[in-house]
C-alpha positions in Angstrom: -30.6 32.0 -19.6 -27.1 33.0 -18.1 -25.8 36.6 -18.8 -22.1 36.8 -19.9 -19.6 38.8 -18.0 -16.4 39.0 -19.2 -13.0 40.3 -17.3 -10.2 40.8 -20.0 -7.1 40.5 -17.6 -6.2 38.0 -14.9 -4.3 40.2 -12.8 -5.3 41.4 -8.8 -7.9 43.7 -10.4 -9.5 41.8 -12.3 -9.4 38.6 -10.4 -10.4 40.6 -7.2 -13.4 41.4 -9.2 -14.2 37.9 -10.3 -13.5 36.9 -6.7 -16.4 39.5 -5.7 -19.0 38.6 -8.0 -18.3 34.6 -7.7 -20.4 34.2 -4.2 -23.5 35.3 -6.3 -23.4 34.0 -9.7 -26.2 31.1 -9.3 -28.5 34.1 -8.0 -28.4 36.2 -10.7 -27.7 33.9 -13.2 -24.1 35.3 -14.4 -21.4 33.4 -16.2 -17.6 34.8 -15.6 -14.7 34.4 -18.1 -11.9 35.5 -17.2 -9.1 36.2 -20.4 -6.1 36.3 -19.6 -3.2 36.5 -22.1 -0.3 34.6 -19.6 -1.3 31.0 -18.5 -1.2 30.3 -14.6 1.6 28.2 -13.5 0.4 24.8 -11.8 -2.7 26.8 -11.3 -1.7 28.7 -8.6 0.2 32.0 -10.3 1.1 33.7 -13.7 3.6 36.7 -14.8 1.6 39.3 -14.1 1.7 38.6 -10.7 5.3 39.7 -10.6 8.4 39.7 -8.0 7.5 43.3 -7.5 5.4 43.9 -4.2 2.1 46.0 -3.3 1.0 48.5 0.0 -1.9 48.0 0.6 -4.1 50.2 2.9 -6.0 49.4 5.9 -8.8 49.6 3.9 -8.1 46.8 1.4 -7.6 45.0 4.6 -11.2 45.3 5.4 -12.1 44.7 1.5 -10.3 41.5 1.7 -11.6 40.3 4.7 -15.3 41.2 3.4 -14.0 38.8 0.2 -13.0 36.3 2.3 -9.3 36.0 1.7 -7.8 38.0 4.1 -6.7 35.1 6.8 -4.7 33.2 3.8 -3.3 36.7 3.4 -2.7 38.2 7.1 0.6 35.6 8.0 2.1 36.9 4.5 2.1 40.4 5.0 4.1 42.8 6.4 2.4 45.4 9.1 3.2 48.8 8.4 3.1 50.0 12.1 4.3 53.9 11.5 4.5 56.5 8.5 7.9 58.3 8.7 7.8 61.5 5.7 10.7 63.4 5.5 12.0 66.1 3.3 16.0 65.6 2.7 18.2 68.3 4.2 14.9 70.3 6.1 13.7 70.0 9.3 10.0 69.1 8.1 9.0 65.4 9.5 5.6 64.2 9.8 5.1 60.7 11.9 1.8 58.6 11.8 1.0 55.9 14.0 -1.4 52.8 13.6 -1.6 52.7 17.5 -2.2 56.4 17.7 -5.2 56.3 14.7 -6.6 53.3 16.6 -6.0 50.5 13.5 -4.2 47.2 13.9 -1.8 48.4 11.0 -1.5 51.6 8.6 -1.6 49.4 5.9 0.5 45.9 5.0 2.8 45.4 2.1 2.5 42.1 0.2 4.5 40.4 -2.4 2.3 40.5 -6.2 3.4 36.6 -6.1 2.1 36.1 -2.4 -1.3 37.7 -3.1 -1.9 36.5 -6.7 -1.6 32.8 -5.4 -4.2 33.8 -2.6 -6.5 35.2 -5.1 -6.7 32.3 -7.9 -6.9 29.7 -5.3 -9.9 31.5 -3.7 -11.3 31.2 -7.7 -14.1 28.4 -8.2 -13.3 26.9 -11.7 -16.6 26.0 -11.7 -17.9 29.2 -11.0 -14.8 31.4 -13.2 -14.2 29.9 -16.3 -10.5 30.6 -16.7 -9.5 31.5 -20.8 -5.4 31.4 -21.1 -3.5 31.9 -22.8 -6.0 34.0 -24.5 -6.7 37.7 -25.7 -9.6 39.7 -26.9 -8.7 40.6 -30.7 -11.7 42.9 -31.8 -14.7 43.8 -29.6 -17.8 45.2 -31.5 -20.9 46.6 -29.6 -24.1 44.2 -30.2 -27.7 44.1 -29.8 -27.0 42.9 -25.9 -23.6 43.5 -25.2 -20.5 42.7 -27.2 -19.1 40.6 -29.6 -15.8 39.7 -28.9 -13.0 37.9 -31.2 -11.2 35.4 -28.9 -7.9 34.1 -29.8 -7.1 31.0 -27.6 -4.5 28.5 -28.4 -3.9 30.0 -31.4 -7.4 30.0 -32.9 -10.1 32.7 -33.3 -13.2 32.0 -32.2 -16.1 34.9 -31.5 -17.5 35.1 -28.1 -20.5 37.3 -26.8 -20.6 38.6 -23.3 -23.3 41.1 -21.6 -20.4 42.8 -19.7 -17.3 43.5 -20.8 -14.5 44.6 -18.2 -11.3 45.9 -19.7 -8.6 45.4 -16.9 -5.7 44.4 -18.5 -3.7 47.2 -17.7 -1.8 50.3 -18.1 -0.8 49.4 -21.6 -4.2 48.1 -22.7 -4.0 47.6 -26.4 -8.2 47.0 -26.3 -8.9 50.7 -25.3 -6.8 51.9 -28.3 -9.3 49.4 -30.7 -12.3 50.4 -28.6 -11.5 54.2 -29.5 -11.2 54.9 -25.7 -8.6 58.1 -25.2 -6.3 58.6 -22.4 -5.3 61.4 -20.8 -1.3 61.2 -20.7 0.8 63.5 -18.4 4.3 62.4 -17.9 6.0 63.0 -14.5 9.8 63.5 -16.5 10.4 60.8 -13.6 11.4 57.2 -14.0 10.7 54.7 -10.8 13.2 52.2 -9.6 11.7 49.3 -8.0 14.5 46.9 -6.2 14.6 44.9 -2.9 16.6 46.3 0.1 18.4 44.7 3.0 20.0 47.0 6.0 21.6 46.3 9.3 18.9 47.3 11.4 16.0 46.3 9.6 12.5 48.3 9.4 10.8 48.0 12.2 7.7 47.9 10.9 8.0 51.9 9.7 7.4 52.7 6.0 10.0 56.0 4.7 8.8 58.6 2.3 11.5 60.7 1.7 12.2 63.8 -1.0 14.9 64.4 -2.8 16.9 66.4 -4.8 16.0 63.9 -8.0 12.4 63.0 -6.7 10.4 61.1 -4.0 11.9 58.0 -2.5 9.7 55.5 -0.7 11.1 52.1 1.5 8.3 49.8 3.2 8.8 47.4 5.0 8.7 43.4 4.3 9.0 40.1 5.4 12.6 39.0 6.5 13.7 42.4 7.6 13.6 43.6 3.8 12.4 47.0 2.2 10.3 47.1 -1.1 12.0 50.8 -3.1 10.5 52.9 -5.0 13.2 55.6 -6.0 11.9 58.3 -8.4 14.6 59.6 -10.5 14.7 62.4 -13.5 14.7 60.6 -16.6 17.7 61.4 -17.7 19.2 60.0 -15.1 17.7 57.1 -14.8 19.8 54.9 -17.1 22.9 56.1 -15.5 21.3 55.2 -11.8 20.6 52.3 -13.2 23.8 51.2 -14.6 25.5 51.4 -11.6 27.1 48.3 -10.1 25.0 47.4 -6.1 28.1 49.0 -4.2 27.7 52.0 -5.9 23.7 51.9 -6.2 23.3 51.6 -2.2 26.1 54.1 -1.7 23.8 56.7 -3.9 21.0 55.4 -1.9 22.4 55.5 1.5 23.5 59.5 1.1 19.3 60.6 -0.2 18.0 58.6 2.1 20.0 58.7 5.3 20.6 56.2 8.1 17.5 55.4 9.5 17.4 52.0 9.0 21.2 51.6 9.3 24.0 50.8 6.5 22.2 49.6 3.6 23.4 46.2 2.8 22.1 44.4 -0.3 20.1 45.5 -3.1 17.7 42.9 -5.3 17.4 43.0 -8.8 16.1 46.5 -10.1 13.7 47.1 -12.8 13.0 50.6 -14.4 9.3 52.0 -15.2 8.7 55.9 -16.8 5.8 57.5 -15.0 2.8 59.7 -15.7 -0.6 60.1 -14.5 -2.7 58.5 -17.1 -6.5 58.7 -16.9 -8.8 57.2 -19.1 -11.3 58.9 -20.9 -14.6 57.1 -20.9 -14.6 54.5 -18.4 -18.2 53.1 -18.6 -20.3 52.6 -22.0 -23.5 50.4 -22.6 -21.8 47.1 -21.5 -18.5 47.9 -20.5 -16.8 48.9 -17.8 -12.6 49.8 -17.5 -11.0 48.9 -14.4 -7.6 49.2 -12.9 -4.3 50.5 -14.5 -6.5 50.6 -17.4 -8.8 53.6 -16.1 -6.4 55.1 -14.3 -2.5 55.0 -13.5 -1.0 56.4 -10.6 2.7 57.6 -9.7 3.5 54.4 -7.1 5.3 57.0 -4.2 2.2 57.2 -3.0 1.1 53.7 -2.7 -2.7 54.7 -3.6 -3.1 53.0 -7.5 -4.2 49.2 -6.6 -6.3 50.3 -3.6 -8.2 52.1 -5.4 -8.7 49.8 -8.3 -9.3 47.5 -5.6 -12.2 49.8 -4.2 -13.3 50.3 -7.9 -13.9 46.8 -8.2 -16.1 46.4 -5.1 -18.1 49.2 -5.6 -18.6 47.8 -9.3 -19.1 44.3 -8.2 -21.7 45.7 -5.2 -23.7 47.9 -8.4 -24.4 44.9 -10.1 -25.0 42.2 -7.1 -27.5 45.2 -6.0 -29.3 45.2 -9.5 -32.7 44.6 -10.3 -33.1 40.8 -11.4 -34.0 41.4 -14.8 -31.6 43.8 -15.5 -28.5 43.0 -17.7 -25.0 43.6 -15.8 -24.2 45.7 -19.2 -27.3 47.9 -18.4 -26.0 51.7 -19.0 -28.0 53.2 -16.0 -26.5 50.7 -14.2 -22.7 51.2 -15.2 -23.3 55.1 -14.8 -24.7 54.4 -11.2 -21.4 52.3 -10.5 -18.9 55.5 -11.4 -21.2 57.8 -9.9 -20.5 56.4 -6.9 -16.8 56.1 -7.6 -15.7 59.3 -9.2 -15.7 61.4 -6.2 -13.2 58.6 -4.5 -11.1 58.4 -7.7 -10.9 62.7 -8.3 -10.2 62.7 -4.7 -7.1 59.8 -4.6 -6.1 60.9 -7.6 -5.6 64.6 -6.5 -4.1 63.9 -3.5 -1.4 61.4 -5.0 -0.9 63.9 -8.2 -0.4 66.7 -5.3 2.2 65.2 -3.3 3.8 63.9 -6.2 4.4 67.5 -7.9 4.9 69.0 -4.6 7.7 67.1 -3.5 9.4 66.6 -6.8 9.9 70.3 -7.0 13.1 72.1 -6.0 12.0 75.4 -6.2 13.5 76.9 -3.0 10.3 78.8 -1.8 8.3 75.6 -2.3 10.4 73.6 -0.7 10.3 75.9 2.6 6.6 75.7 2.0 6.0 71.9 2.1 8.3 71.7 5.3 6.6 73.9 7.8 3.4 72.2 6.5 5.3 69.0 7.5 6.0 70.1 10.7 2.4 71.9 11.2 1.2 68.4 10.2 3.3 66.8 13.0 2.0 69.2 15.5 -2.1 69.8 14.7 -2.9 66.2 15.3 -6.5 66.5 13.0 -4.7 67.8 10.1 -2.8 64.8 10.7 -5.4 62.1 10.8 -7.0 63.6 7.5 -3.8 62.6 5.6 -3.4 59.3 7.4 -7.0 58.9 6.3 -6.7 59.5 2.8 -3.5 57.2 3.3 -5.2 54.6 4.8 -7.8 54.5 1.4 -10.7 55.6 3.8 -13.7 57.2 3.1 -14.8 60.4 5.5 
């Protein structure tokens, strides 16, 4: 008899995850659903996979080429060759290298489009049984597993699955009806996401820089572009972004400087409130939360999907691993799983929630603080490889 696991969400979490366990299905006997509330367009993307793009780190890399995808993906990316962080109007600059920490890239930004096609097409409909438009109404614990209420082309049907793995998101309207709590703690900070253009171009070098209103990040993309990520205070953010593109790169131009050149053209910009957000319970008897859903990350410092990413593996490797008569929604099992994540996700999350608050603060004795570290960091070249390390999403 084949044991039910089912992914709610269709996005790069979850379809990373279906794409993990796929290879091993007819071994251990596993069926995978994957429900997914927007339909794929001609079979080969859907909205959630969105014009925004994703860094991801040199360890993802090596996740995706242990998946198998990783050669669709490698002539779609863009190489991020050097780190430049910079605190505006100090001194403080910290530089890392791929070449000098011995790594073909630091890590490789992507378009969410690019790498959602790569994913589904890597998909076996005969393997992954694809549900969309469709979303879980109700989910109720059962003898062996749950018992979910499936509403798919407008009709309700029940559904029961072994494993249930909630990964549809940062605003997952499951976890409230599940009774699973999250731990909300707003940044006051509102992200801007928009393309950029400049006259010089990249260079393969990704920019974090600190602001007076926040962190500012620019990584580099295919056709000389620069993916944004400009942190404002909220209430600023409407004004920012109500200005018209001349005034918007001329705001730009003086916090972050002239590194790249004038800054030319911006894309279309999209606003997003931030907060570090941290689910409360993210395993019980048959289910698992994954992604945006467990945990939600401020984006500066490009550490959310690669971690999701590595939760996914390490779950997908738990269960693969498991005994052969042993149910994937086995609650030894699922507790073994985040075991062996929680001192990756405490860590990332620590680290990203650090450099977060400490460069959004304009205290003036901080902010003397942070730069000689920056500069000490320059200079003691182990301190440095620890943070390009951590950046980098590896372990050790």
């Amino acid at each position: 008899m084949s044991r039910q696991i089912s992914i709610v969400g269709g996005g790069m979490v979850g379809a990373s995850l279906a794409l993990a366990l796929q290879p091993h299905t007819t071994r251990c006997g596993w069926r995978i659903n994957l429900i997914e509330a927007q339909p794929p367009a001609d079979g080969h993307a859907q909205p959630s996979f969105d014009a925004r793009s994703t860094a991801l780190s040199h360890g993802s890399r090596l996740l995706f080429e242990q998946l198998g995808i990783w050669h669709e993906l490698a002539g779609r990316v863009e190489p991020i060759r050097q780190i430049h962080v910079s605190d505006r109007g100090h001194p403080g600059v910290t530089r890392l290298s791929a070449e000098k920490e011995r790594v073909p890239a630091l890590g490789y930004v992507v378009e969410n489009a690019v790498l959602g096609q790569v994913l589904l097409a890597a998909l076996d409909p005969a393997v992954v049984r694809w549900q969309a438009p469709a979303r879980v109404v109700r989910a109720e614990p059962a003898r062996s597993g749950w018992l979910m209420q499936v509403e798919e082309h407008g009709q309700v049907h029940e559904q029961a699955t072994d494993l249930l793995v909630v990964a549809d998101g940062g605003r997952s309207g499951l976890l409230e009806q599940l009774g699973i709590h999250r731990q909300v703690r707003p940044y006051g900070q509102t992200a801007i996401i928009a393309n950029i253009t400049s006259s010089q171009g990249h260079d393969g070098v990704a920019y974090e820089r600190f602001t007076r209103s926040g962190p500012l990040a620019l990584l580099p993309m295919s056709g000389g572009r620069s993916a944004l990520v400009w942190t404002q205070p909220e209430a600023q953010a409407d004004e920012v972004m109500a200005c018209s593109d001349a005034a918007f790169l001329e705001a730009l131009q003086d916090a972050f400087g002239f590194r790249m050149g004038a800054l030319k053209r911006v894309g279309q910009r999209h606003a997003y409130p931030l907060s570090l957000i941290e689910a409360e319970e993210q395993v019980r008897s048959g289910l698992v939360v994954l992604g945006n859903a467990a945990h939600s990350l401020h984006p500066i410092a490009g550490q959310g999907f690669n971690l999701s990413l590595r939760d996914a593996v390490a779950l997908a490797d738990t269960l693969i691993g498991a005994d052969a008569n042993q149910s994937p929604g086995d609650l030894a099992l699922l507790n073994r799983y985040f075991s062996s994540q929680r001192q990756d996700q405490q860590q990332t999350i620590a680290f990203s929630d650090w450099l977060t608050r400490l460069f959004s603060n304009r205290r003036p004795v901080l902010a003397a603080g942070r730069n000689l570290g920056l500069l000490g960091m320059d200079i003691v070249a182990p301190l440095k490889s620890v943070f390009a390390r951590q950046a980098m999403g590896l372990k050790g």
